[in-house]
PARO-451779 format. One record per residue: x, y, z of N, C-alpha, C in turn; residue number from 1; residue in one letter. Coordinates in pm, whole numbers, plus 50000, padded with zeros to 5 digits. Example, Ala and Ser with C-alpha at 12.3 -4.5 7.8 and 13.67 -1.06 7.14 Angstrom:
# residues 2
[node [51319,49431,50780],[51230,49550,50780],[51320,49670,50780],1,"a"],
[node [51285,49775,50708],[51367,49894,50714],[51290,50003,50787],2,"s"],
END
This chain:
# residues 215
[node [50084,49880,50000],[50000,50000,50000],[50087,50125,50000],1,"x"],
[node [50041,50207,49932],[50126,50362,49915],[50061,50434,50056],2,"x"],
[node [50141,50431,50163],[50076,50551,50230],[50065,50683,50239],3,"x"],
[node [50182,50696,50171],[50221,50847,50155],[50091,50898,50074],4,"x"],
[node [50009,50841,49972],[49927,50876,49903],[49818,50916,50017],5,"x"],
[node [49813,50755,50060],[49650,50751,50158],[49661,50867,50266],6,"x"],
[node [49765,50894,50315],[49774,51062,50360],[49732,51156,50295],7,"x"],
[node [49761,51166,50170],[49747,51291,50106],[49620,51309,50079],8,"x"],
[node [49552,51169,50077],[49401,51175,49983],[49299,51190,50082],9,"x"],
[node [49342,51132,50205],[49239,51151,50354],[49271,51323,50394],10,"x"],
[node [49371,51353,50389],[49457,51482,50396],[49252,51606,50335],11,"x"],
[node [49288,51539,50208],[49202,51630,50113],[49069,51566,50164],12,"x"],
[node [49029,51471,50225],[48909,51389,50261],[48866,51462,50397],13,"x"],
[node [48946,51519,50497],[48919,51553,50648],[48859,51694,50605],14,"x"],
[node [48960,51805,50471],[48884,51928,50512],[48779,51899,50399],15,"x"],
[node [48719,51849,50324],[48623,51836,50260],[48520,51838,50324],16,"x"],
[node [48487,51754,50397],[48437,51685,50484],[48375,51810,50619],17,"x"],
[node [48422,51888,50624],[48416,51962,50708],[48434,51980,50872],18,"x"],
[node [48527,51885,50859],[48558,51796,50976],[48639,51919,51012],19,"x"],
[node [48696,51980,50939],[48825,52108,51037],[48820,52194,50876],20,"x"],
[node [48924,52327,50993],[48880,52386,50860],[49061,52463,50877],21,"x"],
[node [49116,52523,50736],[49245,52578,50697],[49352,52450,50741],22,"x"],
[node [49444,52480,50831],[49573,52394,50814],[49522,52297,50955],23,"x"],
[node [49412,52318,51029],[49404,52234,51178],[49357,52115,51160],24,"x"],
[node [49413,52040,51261],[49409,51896,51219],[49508,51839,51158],25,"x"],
[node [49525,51682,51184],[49603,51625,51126],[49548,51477,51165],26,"x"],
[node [49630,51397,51052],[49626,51252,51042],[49762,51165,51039],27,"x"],
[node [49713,51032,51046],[49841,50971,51059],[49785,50776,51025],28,"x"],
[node [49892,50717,50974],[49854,50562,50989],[49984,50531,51029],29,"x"],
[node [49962,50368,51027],[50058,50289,51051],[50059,50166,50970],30,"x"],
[node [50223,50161,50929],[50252,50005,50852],[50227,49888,50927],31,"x"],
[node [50133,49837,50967],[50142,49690,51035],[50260,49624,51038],32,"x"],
[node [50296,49591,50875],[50470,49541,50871],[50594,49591,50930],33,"x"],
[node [50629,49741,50896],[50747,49796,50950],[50717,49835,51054],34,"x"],
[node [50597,49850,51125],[50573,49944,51193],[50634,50108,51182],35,"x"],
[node [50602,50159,51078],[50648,50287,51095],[50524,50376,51059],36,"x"],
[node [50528,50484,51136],[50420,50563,51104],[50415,50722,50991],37,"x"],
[node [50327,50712,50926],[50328,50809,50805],[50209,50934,50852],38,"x"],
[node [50233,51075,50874],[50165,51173,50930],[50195,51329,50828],39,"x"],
[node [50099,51389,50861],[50074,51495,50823],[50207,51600,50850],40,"x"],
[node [50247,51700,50755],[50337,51768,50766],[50243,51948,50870],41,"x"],
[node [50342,51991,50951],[50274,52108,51043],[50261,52188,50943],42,"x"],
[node [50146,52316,50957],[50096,52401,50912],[50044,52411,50755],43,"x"],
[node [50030,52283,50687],[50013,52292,50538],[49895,52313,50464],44,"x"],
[node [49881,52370,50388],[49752,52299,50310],[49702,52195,50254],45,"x"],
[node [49590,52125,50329],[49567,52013,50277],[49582,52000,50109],46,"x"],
[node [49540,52111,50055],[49493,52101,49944],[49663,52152,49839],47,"x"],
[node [49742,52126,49896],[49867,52158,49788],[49992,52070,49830],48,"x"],
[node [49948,51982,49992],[50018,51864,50033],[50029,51734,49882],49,"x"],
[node [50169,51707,49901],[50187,51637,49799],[50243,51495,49918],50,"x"],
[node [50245,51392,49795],[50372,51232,49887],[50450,51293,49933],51,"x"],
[node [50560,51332,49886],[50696,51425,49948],[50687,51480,50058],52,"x"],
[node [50558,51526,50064],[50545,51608,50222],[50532,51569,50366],53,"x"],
[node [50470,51389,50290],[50442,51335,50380],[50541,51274,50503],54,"x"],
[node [50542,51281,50647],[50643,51264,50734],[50627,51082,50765],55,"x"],
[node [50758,51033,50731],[50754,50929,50821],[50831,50873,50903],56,"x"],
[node [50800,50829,51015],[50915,50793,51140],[50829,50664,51215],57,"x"],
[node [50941,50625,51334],[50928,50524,51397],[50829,50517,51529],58,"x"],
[node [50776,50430,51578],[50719,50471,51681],[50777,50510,51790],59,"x"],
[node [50921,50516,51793],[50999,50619,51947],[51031,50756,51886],60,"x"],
[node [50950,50789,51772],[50949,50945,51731],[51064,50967,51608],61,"x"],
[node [51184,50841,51596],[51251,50904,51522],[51190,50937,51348],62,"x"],
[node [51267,51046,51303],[51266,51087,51141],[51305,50973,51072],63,"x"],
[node [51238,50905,50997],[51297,50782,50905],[51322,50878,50780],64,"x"],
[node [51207,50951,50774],[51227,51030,50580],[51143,51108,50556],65,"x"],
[node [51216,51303,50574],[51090,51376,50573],[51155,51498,50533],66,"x"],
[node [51128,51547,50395],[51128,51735,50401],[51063,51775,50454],67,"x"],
[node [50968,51812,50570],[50894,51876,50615],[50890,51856,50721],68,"x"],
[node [50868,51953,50835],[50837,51898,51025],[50725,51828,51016],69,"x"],
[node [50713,51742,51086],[50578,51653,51140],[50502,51779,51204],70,"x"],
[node [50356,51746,51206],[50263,51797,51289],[50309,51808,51404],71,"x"],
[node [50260,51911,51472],[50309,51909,51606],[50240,51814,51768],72,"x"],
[node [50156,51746,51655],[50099,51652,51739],[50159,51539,51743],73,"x"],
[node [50257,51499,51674],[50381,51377,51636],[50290,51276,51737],74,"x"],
[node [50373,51360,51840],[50369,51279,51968],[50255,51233,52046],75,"x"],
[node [50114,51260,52028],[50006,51221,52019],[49981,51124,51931],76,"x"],
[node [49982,51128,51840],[49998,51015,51734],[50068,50870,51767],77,"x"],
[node [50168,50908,51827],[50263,50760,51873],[50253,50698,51971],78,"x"],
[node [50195,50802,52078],[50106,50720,52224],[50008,50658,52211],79,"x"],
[node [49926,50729,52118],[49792,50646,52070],[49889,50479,52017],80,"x"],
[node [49999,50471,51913],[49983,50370,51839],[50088,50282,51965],81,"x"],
[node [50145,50366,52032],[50236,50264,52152],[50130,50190,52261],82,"x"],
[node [49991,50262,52307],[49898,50230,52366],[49814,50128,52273],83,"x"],
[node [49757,50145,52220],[49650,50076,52142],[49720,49988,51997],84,"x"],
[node [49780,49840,52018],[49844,49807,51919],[49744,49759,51792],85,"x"],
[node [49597,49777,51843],[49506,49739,51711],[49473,49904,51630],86,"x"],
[node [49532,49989,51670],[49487,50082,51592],[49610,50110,51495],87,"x"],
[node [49560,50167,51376],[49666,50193,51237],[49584,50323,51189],88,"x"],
[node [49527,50423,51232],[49498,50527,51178],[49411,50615,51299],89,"x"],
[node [49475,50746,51269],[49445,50832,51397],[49394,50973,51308],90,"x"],
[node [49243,51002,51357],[49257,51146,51283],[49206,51214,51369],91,"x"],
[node [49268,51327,51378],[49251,51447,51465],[49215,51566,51405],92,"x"],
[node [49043,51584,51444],[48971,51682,51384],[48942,51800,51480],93,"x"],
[node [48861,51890,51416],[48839,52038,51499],[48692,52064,51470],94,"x"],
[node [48619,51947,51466],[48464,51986,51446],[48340,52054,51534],95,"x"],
[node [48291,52130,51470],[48191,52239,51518],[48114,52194,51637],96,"x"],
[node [48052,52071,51615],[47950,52055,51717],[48022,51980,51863],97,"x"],
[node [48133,51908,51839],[48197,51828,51903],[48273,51916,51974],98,"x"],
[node [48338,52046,51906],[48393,52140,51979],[48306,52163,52121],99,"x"],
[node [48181,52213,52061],[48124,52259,52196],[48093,52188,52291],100,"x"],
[node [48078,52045,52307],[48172,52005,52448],[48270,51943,52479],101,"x"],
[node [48367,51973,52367],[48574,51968,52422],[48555,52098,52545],102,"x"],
[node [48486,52256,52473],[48527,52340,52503],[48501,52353,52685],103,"x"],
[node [48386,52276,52698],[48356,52234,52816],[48430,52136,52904],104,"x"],
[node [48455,52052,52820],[48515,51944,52866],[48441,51851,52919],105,"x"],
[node [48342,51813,52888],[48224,51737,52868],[48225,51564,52816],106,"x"],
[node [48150,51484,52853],[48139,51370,52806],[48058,51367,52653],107,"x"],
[node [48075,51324,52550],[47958,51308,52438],[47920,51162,52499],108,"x"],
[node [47774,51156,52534],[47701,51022,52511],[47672,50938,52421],109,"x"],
[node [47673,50807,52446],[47599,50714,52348],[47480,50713,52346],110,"x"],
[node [47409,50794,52255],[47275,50809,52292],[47188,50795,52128],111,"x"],
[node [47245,50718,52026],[47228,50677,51889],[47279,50564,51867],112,"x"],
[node [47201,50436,51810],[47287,50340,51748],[47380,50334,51745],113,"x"],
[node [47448,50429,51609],[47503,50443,51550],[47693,50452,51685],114,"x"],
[node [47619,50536,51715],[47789,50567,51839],[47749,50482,51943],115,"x"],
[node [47675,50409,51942],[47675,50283,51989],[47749,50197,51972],116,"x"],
[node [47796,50147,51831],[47832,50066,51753],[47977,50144,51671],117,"x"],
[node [47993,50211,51689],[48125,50261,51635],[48204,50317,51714],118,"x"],
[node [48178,50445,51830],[48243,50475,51944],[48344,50409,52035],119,"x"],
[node [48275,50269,52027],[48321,50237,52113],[48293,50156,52358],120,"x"],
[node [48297,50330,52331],[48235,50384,52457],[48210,50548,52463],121,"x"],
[node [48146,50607,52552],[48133,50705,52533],[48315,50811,52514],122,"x"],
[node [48254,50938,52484],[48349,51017,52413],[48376,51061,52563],123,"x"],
[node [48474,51054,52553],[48559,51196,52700],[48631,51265,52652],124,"x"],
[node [48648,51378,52789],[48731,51494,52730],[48825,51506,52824],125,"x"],
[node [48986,51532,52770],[49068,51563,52883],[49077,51660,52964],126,"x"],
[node [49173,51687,53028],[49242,51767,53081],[49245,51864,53014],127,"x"],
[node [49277,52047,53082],[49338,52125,52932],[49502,52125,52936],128,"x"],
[node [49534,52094,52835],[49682,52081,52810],[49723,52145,52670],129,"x"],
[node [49842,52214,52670],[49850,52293,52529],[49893,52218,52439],130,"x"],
[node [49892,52248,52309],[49897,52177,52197],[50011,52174,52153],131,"x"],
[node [50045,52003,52115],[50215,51978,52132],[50220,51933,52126],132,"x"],
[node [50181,51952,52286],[50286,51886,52438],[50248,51740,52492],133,"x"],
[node [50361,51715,52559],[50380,51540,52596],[50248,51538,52630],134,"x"],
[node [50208,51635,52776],[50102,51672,52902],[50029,51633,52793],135,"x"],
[node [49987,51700,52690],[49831,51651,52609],[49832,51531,52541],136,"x"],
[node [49917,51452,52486],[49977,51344,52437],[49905,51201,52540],137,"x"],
[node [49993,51238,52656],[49948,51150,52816],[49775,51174,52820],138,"x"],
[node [49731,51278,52821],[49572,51276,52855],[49486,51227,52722],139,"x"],
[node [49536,51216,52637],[49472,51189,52485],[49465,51048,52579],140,"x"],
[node [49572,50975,52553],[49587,50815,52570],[49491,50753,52723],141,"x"],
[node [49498,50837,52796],[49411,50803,52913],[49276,50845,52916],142,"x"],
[node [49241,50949,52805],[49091,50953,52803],[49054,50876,52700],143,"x"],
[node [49142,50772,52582],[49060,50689,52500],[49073,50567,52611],144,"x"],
[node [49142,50543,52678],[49153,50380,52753],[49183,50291,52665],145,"x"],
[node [49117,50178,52682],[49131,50039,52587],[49019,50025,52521],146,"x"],
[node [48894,50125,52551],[48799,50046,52446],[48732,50173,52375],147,"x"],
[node [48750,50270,52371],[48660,50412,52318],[48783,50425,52178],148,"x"],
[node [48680,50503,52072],[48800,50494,51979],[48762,50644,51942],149,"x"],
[node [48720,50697,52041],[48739,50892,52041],[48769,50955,52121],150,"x"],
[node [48772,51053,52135],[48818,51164,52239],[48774,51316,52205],151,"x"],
[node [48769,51392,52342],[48774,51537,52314],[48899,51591,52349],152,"x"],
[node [48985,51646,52298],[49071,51764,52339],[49001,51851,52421],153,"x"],
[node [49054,51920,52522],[48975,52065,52573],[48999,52132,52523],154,"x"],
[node [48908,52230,52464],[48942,52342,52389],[48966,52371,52292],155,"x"],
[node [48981,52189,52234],[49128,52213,52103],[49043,52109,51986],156,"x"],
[node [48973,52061,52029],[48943,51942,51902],[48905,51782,51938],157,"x"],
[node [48871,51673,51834],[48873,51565,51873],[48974,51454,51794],158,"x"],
[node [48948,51351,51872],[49062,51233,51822],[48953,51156,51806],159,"x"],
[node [48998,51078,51673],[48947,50948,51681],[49008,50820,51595],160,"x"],
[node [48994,50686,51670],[49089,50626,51567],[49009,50432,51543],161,"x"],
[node [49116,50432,51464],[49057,50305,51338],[49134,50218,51360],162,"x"],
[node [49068,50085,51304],[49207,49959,51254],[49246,50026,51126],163,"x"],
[node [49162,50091,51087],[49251,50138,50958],[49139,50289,50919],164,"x"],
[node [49241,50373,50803],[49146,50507,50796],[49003,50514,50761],165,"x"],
[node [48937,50440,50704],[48774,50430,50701],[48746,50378,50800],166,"x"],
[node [48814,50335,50908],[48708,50275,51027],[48729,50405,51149],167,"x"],
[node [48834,50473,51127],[48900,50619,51172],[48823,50721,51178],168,"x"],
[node [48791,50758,51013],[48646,50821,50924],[48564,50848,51024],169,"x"],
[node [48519,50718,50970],[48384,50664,51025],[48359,50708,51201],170,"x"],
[node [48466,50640,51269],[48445,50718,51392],[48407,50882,51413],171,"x"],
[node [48477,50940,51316],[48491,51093,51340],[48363,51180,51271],172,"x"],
[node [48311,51091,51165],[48184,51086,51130],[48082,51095,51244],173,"x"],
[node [48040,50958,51294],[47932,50900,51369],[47959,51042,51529],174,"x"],
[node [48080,51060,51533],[48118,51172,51679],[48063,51264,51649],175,"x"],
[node [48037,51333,51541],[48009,51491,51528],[47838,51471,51457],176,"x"],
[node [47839,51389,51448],[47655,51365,51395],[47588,51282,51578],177,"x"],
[node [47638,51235,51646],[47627,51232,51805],[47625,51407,51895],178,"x"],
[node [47700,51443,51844],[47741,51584,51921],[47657,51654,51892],179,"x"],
[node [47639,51678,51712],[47498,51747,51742],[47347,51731,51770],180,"x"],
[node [47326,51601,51764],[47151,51523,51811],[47209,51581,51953],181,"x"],
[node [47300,51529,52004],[47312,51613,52204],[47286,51750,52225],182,"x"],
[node [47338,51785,52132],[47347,51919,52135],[47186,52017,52087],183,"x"],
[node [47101,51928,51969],[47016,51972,51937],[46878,51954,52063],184,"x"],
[node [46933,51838,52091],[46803,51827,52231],[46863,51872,52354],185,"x"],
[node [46955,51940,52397],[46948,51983,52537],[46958,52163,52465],186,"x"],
[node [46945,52171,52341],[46887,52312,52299],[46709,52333,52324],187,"x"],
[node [46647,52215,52322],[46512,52216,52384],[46463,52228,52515],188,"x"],
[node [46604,52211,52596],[46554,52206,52728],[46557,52081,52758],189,"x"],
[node [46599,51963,52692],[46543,51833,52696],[46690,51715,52814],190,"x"],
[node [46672,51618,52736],[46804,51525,52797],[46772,51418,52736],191,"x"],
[node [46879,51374,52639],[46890,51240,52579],[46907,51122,52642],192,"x"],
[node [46820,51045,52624],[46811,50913,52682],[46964,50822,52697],193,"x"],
[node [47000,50782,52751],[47126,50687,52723],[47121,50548,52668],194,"x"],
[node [47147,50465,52594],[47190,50336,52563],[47239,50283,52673],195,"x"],
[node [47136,50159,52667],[47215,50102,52801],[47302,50009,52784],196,"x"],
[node [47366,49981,52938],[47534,49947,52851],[47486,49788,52820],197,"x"],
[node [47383,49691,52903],[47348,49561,52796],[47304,49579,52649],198,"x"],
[node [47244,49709,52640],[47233,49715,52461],[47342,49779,52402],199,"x"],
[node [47435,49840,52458],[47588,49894,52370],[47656,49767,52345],200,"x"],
[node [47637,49679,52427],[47805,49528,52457],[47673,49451,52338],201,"x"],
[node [47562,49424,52328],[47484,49387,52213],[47500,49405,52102],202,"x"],
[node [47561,49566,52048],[47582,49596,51958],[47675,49610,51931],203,"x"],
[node [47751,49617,52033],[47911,49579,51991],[47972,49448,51946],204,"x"],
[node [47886,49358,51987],[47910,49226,51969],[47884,49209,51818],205,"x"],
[node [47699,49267,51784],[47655,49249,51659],[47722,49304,51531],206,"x"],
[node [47830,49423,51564],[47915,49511,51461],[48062,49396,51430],207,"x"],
[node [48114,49315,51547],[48203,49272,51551],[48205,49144,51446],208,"x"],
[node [48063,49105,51509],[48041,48913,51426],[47966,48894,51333],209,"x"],
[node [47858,48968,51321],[47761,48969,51223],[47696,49065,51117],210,"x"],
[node [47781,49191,51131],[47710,49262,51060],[47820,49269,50915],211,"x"],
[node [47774,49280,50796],[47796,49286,50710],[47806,49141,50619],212,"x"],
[node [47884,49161,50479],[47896,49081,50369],[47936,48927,50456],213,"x"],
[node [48077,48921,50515],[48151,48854,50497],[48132,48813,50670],214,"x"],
[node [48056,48807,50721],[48023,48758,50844],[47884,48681,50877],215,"x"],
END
């Protein structure tokens, strides 16, 4: 597989998408084989990022082969893949509705199928820690745990991650279409029901073994 491409093309896929908007945000995968990880270059335009730009290094941070600085989230990126050895794709978005409770620092609920079955577990939000830094790196990895495959940044954005970049997507998808049904009913005055956790481990089971073509 070319990753340097599948960067560039998710690259152009995150701000489409409207998942973030100008140079914020970034992405990243991983070679199962070499284990080496391929990430977004800091401050670029998605839209004039080429292969070349793309950064790749090892999971103890070193430069294997890069004109360009890594994101400055490097190091977020590599805790996630040193913590969680089933994940191979991490994208870190800045979306509208999801913002508004990072900015809080707020839980997003499972309170839809849908982030029922893809989430994980519910969304948390860390600590505030500035953007970088180890400090936010450490709270990323302890607010996904072992089984949530999102997160809120405070202040700053969300994480979410995949066995691979469409299952990554998809998380970061299903988070910001969650954030705003939460967001649209406690604009009523209201409170969304929760999924209970015998029907989340139900549907987690049913996403795992049975749902689709080849199961």
């Amino acid at each position: 597989m070319n990753y340097r491409k599948l960067i560039v093309e998710n690259g152009l896929r995150m701000i489409r998408s409207g998942l973030t908007v100008e140079t914020w945000g970034n992405i990243s995968c991983r070679d199962k084989e070499t284990g080496l990880v391929y990430m977004t270059p800091s401050a670029m335009d998605y839209n004039t990022i080429t292969e070349e730009d793309i950064v790749v290094c090892s999971l103890d941070g070193t430069i294997v082969e890069s004109i360009r600085k890594p994101t400055i989230e490097k190091d977020l990126h590599l805790s996630i893949y040193r913590a969680r050895n089933e994940v191979n794709a991490v994208v870190h978005t800045h979306p509208v509705y999801s913002m508004i409770y990072a900015c809080q620092g707020k839980v997003i609920p499972l309170i839809i199928d849908e982030a029922a079955q893809a989430l994980g577990d519910v969304c948390k939000s860390t600590n505030y820690e500035l953007p970088g830094s180890l400090e936010l790196a450490q709270e990323c990895v302890l607010a996904l745990g072992k089984e949530a495959n999102s997160c809120l940044l405070h202040s700053h954005g969300a994480v979410c991650i995949g066995a691979d970049m469409d299952a990554a997507f998809k998380v970061a998808t299903v988070l910001e279409a969650t954030a705003q049904i939460n967001y649209m009913i406690e604009a009523t005055g209201c409170k969304a029901t929760i999924i209970s956790e015998e029907n989340v481990m139900a549907m987690k089971d049913f996403v795992k073994n049975h749902y689709g073509q080849d199961k």
